[in-house]
N, C-alpha and C positions, 0 to 999 in steps of 0.2 A: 504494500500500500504506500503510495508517494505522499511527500510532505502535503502536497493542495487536497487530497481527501481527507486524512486525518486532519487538516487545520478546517475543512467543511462540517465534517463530524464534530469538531469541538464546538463548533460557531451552534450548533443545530442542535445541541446538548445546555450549551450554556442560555440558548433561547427561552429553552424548555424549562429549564431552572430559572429562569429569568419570570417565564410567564405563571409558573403552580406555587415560586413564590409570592408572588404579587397578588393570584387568584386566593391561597391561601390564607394570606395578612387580614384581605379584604373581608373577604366572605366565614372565614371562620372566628379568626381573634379580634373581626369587629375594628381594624384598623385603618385610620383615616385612608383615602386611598392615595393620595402625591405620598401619605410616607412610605407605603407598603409599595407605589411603584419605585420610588427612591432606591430603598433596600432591596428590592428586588433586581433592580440593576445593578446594585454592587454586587449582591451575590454571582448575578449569572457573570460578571464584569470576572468577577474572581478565579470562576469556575474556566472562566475560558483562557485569561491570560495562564492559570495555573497549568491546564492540558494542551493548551499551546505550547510550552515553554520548556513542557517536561516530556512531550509525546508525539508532537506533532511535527516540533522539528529539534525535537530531541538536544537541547542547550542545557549543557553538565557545565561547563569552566567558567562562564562567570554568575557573580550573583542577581541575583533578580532587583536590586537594586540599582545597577548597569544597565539595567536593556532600558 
């Protein structure tokens, strides 16, 4: 599998984490909705730079405070 599908994969996972957060915040814990989409986009924000970084195009030698 090439770096551009595993970096679509990530985008398409962190979406997803993106959006059952946000649907989550909202609809179950009763959470305003701009904070629950906020948080929701750090999470998925999180989710994707992390599996980008570590899987998609696989960057071990510097720290993630560099890129």
């Amino acid at each position: 599998m090439n770096a551009w599908v595993r970096a679509q994969t990530s985008a398409a996972l962190a979406s997803a984490v993106d959006l059952l957060t946000t649907v989550f915040l909202t609809a179950v814990a009763s959470v305003y909705a701009p904070v629950a989409g906020t948080l929701g986009s750090v999470f998925g924000g999180a989710i994707n730079f992390t599996l980008n970084r570590n899987w998609a195009f696989r960057e071990r030698a510097r720290t993630w405070q560099q890129q």
